[in-house]
BADO-129443 format. One record per atom (N, C-alpha, C, O): residue number from 1; chain; x, y, z. Coordinates in Angstrom, 3 decimals. Atoms other than C-alpha are relative to their C-alpha. Layout:
BEGIN
> sevex,zado,X,Y,Z
> NUM,A,X,Y,Z
...
This chain:
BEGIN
> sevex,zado,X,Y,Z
> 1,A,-0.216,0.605,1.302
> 1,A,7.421,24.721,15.182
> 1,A,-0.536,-1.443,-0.046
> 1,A,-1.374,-1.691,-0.913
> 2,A,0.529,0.949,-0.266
> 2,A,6.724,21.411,16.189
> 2,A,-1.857,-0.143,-0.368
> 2,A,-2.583,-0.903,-1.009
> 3,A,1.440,0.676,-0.231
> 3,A,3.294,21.681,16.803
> 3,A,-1.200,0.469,-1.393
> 3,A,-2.376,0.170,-1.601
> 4,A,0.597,-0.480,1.279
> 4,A,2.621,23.588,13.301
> 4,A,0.279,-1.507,-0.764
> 4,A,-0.498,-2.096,-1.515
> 5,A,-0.253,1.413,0.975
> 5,A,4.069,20.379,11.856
> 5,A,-0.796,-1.271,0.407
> 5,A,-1.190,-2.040,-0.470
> 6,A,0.847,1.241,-0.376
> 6,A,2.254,17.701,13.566
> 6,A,-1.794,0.889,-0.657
> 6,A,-2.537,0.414,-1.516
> 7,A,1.746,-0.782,1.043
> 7,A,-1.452,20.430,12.484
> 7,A,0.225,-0.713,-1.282
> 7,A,-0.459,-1.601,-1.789
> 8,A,0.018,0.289,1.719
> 8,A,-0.088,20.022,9.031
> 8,A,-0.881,-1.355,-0.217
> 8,A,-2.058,-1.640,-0.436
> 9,A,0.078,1.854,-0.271
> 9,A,0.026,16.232,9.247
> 9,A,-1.549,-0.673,0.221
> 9,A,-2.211,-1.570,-0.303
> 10,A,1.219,0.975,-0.758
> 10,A,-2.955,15.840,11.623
> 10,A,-1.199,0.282,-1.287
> 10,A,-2.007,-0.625,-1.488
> 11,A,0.808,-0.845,1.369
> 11,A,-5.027,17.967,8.300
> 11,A,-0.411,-1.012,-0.795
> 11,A,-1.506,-1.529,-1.018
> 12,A,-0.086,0.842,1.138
> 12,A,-4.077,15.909,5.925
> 12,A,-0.864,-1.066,0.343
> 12,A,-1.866,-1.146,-0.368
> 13,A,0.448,1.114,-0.393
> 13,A,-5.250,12.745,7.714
> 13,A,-1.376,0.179,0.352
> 13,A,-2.090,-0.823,0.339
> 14,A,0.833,0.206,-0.455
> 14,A,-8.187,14.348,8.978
> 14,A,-0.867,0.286,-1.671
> 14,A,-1.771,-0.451,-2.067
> 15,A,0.522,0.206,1.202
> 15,A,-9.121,15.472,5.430
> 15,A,-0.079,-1.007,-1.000
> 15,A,-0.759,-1.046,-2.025
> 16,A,-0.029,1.554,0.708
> 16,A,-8.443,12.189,4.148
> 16,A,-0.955,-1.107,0.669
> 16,A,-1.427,-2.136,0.187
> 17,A,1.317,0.800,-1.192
> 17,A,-10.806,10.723,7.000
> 17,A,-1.350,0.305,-0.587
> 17,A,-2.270,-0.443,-0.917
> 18,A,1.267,-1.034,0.592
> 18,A,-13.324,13.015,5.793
> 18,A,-0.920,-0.340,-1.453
> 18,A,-2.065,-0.634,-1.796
> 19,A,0.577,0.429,1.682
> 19,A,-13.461,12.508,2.082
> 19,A,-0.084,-1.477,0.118
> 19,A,-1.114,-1.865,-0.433
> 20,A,0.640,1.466,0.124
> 20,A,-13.462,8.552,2.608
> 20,A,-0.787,0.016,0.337
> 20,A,-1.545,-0.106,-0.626
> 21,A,1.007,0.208,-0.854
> 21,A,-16.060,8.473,5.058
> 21,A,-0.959,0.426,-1.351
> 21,A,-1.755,-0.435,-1.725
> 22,A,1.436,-0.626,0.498
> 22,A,-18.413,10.736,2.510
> 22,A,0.123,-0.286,-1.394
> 22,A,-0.890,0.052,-2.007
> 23,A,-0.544,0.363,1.265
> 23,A,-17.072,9.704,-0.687
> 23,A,0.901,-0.710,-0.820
> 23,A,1.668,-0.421,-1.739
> 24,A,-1.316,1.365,0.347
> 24,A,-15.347,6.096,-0.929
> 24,A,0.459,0.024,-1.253
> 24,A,1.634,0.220,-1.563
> 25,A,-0.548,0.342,1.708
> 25,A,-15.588,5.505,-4.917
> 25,A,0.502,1.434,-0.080
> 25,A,0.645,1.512,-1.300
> 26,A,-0.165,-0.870,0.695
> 26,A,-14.574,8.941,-5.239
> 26,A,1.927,0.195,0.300
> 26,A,2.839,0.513,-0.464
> 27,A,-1.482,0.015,-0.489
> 27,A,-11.192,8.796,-3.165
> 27,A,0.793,-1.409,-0.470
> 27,A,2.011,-1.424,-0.293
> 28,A,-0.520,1.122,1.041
> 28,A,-10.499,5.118,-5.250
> 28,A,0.612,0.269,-1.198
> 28,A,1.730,-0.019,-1.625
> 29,A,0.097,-0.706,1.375
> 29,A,-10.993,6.748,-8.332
> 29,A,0.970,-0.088,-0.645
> 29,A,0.947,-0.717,-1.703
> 30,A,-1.472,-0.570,0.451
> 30,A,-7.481,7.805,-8.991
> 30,A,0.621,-1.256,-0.343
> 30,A,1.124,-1.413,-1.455
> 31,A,-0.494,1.152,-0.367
> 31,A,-6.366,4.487,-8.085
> 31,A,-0.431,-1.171,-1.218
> 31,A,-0.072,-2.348,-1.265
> 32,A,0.872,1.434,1.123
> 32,A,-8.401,2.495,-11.213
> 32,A,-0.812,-0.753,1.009
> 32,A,-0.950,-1.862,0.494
> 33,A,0.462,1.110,-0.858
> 33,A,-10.304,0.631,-8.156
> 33,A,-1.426,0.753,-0.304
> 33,A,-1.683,1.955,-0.226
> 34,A,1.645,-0.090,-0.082
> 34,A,-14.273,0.301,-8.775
> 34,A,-0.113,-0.451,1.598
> 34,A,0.448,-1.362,2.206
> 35,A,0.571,-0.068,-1.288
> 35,A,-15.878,0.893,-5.472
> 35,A,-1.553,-0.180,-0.621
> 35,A,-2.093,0.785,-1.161
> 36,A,0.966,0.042,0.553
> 36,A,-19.212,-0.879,-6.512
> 36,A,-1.044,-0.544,1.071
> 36,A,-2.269,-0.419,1.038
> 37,A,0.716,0.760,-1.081
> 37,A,-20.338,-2.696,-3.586
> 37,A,-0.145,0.634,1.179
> 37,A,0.442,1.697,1.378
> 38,A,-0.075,-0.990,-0.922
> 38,A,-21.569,-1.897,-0.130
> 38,A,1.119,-0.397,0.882
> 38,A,1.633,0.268,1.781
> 39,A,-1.220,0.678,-1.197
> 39,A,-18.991,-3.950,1.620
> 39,A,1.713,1.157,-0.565
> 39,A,2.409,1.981,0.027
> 40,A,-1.046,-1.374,0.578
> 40,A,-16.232,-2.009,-0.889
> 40,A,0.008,1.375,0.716
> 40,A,0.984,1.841,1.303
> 41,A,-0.089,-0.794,-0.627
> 41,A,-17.455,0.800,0.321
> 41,A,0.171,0.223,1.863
> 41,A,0.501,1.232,2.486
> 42,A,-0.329,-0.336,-1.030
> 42,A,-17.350,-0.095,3.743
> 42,A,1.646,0.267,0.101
> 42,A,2.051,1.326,0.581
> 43,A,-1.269,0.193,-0.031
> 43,A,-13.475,-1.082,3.377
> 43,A,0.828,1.327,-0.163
> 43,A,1.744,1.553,0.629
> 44,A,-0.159,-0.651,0.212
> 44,A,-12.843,1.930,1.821
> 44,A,0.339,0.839,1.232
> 44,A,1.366,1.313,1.718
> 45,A,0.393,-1.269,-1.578
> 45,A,-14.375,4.014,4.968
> 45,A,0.744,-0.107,1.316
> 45,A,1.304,0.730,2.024
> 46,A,-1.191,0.536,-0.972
> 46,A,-12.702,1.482,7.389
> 46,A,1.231,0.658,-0.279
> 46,A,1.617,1.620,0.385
> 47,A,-1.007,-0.299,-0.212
> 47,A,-9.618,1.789,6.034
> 47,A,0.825,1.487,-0.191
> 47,A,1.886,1.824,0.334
> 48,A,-0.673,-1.583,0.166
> 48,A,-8.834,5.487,4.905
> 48,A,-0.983,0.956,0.434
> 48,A,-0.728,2.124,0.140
> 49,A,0.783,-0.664,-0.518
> 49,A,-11.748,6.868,6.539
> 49,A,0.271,-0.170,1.619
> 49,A,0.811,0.740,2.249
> 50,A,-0.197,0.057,-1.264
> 50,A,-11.644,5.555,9.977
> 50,A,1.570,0.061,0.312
> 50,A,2.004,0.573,1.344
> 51,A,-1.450,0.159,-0.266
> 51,A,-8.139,5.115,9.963
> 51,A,0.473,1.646,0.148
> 51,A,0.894,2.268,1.123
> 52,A,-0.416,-1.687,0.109
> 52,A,-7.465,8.788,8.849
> 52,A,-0.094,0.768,0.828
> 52,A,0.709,1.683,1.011
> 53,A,0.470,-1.012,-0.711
> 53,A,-9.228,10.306,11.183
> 53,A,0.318,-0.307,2.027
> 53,A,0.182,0.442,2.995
> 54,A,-0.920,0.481,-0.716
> 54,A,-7.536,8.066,13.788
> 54,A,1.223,0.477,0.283
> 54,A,1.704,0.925,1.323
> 55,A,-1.652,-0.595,-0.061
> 55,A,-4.329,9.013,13.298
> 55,A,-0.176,1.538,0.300
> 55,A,0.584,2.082,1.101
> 56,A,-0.257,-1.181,-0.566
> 56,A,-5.575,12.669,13.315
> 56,A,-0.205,0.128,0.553
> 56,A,0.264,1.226,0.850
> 57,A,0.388,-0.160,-1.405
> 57,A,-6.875,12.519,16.194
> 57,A,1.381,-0.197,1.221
> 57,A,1.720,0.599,2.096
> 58,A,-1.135,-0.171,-0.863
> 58,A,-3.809,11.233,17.962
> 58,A,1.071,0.758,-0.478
> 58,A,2.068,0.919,0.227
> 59,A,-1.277,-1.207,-0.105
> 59,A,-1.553,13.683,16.471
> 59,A,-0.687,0.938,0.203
> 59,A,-0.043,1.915,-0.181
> 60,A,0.499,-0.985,-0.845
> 60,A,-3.742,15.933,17.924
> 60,A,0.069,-0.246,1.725
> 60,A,0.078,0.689,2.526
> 61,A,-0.317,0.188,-1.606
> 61,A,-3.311,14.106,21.621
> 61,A,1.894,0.366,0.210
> 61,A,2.494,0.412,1.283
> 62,A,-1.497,0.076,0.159
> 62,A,0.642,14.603,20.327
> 62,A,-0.035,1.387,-0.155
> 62,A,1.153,1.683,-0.033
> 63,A,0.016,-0.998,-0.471
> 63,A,-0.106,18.164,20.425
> 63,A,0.068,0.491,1.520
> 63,A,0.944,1.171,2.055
> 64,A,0.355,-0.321,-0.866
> 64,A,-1.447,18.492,23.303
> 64,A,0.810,-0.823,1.289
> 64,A,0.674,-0.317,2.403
> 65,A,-0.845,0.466,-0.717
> 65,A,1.020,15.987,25.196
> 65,A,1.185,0.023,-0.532
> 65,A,1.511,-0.489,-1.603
> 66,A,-1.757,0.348,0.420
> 66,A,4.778,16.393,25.150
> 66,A,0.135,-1.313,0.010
> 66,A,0.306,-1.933,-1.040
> 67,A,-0.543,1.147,-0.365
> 67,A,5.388,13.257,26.884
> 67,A,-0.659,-0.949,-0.787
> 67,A,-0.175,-2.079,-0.713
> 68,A,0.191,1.223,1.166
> 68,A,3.473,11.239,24.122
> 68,A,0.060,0.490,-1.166
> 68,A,-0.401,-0.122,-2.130
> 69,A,-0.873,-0.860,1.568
> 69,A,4.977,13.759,21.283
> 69,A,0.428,-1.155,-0.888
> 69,A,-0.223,-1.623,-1.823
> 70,A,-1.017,1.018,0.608
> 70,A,7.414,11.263,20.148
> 70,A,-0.502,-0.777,-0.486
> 70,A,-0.803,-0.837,-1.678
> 71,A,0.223,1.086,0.517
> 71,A,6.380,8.197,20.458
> 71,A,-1.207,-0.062,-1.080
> 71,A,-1.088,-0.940,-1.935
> 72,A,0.821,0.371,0.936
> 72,A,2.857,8.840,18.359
> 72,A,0.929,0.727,-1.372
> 72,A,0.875,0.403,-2.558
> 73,A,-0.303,-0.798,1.831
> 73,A,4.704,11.153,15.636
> 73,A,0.929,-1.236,-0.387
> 73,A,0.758,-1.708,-1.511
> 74,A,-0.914,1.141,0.655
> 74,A,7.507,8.212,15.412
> 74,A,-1.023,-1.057,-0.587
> 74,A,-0.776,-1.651,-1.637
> 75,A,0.527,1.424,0.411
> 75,A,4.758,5.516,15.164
> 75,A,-0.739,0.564,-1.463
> 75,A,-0.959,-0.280,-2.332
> 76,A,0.875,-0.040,1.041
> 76,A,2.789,7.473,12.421
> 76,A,0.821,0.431,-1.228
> 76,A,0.329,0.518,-2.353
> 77,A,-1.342,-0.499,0.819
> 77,A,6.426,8.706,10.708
> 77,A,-0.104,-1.657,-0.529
> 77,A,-0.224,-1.763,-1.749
> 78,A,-0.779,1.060,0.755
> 78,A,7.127,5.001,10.019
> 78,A,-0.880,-0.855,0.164
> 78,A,-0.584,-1.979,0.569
> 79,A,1.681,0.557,0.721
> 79,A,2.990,4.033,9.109
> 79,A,0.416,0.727,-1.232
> 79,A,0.415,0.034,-2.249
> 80,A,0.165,-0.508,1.299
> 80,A,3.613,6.567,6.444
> 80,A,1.250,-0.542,-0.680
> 80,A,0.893,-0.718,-1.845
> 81,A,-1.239,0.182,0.830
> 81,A,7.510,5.448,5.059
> 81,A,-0.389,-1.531,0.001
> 81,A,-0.063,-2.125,-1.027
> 82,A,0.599,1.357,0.300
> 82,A,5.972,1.921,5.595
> 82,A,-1.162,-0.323,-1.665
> 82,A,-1.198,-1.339,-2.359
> 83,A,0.678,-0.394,1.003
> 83,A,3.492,3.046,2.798
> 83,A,0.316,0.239,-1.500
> 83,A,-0.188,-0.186,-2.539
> 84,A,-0.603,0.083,1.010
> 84,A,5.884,4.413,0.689
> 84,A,0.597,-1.233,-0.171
> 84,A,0.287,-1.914,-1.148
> 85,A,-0.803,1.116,0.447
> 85,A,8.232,1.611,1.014
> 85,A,-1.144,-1.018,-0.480
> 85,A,-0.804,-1.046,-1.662
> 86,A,1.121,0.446,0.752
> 86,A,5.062,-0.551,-0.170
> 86,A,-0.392,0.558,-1.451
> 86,A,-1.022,-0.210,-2.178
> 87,A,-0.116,-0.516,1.256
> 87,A,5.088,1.716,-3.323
> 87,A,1.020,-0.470,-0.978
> 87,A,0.993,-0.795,-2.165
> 88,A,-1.475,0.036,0.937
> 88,A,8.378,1.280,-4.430
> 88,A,0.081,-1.692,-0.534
> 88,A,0.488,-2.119,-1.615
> 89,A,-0.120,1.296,0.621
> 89,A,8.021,-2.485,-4.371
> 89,A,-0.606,-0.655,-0.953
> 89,A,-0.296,-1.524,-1.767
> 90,A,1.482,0.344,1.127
> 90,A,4.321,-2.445,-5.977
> 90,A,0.790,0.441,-1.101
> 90,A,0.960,-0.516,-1.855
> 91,A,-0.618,-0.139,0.960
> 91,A,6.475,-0.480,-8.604
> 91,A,0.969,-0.968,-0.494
> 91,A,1.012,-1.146,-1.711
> 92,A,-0.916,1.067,0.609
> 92,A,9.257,-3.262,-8.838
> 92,A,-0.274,-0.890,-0.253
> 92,A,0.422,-1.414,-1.123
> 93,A,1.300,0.858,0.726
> 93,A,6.418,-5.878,-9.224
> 93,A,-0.327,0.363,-0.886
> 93,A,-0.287,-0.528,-1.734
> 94,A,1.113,-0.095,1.002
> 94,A,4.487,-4.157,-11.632
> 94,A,0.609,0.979,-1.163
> 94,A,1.727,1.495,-1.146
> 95,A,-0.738,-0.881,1.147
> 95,A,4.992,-2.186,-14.794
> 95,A,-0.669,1.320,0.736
> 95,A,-1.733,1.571,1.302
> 96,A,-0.128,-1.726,-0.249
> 96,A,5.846,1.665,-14.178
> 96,A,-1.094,0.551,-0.571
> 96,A,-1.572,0.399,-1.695
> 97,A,1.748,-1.277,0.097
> 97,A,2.654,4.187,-13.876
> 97,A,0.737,1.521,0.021
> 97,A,1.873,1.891,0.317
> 98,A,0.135,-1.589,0.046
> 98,A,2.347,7.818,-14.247
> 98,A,0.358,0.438,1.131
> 98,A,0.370,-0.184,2.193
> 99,A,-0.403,-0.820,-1.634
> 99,A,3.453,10.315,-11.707
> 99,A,-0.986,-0.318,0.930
> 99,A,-0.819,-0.817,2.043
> 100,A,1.696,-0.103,-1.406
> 100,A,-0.388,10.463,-9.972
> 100,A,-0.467,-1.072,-0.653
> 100,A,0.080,-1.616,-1.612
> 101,A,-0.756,0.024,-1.559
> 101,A,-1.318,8.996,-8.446
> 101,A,1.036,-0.734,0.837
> 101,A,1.290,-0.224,1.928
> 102,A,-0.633,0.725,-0.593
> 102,A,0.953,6.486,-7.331
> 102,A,1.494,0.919,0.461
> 102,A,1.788,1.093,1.644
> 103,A,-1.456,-0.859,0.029
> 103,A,4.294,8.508,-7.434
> 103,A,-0.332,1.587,1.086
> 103,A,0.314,2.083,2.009
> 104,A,0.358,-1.097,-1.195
> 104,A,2.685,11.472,-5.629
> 104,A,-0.208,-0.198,0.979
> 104,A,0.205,0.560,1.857
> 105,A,0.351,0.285,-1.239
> 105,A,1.230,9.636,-3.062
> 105,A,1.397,-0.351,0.976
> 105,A,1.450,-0.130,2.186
> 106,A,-1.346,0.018,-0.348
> 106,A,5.019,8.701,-2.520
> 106,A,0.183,0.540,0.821
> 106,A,0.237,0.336,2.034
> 107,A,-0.654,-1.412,-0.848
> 107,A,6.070,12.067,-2.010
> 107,A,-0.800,0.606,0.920
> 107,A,-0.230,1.401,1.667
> 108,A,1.031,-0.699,-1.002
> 108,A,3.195,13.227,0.040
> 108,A,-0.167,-1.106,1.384
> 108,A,-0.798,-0.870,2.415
> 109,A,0.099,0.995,-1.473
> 109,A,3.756,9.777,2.536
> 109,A,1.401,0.152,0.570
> 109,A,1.592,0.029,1.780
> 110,A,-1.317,-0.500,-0.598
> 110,A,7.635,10.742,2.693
> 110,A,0.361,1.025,0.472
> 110,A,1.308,1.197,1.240
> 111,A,-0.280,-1.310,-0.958
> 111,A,7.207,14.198,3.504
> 111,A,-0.963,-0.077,1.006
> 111,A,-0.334,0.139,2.041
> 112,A,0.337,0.613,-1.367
> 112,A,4.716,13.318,6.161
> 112,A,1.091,-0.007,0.883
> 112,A,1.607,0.820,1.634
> 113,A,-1.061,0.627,-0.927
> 113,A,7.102,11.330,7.617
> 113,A,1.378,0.656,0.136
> 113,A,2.183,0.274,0.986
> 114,A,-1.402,-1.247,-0.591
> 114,A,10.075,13.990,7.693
> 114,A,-1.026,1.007,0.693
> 114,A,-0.446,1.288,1.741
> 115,A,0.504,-1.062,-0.727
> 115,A,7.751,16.516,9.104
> 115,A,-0.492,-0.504,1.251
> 115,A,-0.477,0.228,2.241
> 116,A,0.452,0.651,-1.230
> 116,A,6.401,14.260,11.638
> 116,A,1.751,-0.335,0.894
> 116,A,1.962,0.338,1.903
> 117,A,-1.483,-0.267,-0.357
> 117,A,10.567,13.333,12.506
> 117,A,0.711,1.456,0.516
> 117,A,1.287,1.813,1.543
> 118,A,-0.388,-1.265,-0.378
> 118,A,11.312,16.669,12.156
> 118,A,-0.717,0.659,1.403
> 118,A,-0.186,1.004,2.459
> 119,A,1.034,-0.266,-1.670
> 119,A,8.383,17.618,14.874
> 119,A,0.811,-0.155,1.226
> 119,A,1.129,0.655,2.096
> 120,A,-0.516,0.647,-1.507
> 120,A,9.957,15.573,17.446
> 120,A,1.580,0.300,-0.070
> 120,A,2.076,-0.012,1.013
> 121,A,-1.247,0.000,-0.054
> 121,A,13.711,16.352,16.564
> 121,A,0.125,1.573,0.826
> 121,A,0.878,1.842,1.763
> 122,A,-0.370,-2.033,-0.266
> 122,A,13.461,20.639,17.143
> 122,A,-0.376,0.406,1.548
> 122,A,-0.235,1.567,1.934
């Protein structure tokens, strides 16, 4: 069970690695952010491209090692509730948005982070 839940996880991140890398302004988009520049686009790639595919990569070494199970699913459980909690405040700063994307991305960085918890609890 575990290790179906960390796949899930590692998916997501690696498909999120994926589409930045090949399609910055397109993964902004949602967001209202013009990706117009090449430096934009690097940032973009850096940060949800390389990053993404970072993280899936080590919850793929968190497959494949028990003994560093934990500690990467805990560190990337509370990268993602770090994320949300960064939502909730951008929301108490700013005037209230639509469900998507902001509100989805929520729920899709909090269940992460229970499935990554959950991983390491069973």
């Amino acid at each position: 069970m575990a290790i179906v839940l960390l796949v899930a996880v590692a998916a997501f991140f690696a498909a999120m690695g994926v589409y930045a890398l090949a399609a910055p302004a397109a993964l902004a988009r949602p967001f209202g952010i013009v990706i117009a520049s090449p430096e934009a686009r690097s940032e973009i790639r850096a940060v949800y491209g390389g990053f993404g595919l970072a993280v899936a990569a080590m919850l793929v070494v968190a497959v494949a090692d028990d003994g560093l199970r934990p500690g990467i699913a805990v560190t990337v459980a509370a990268a993602l509730a770090g994320m949300a909690v960064g939502r909730v405040i951008s929301r108490l700063a700013d005037k209230p948005t639509a469900f998507h994307p902001i509100w989805f991305y929520f729920a899709v960085e909090l269940f992460g982070a229970a499935l990554l918890v959950t991983a390491v609890s069973v």
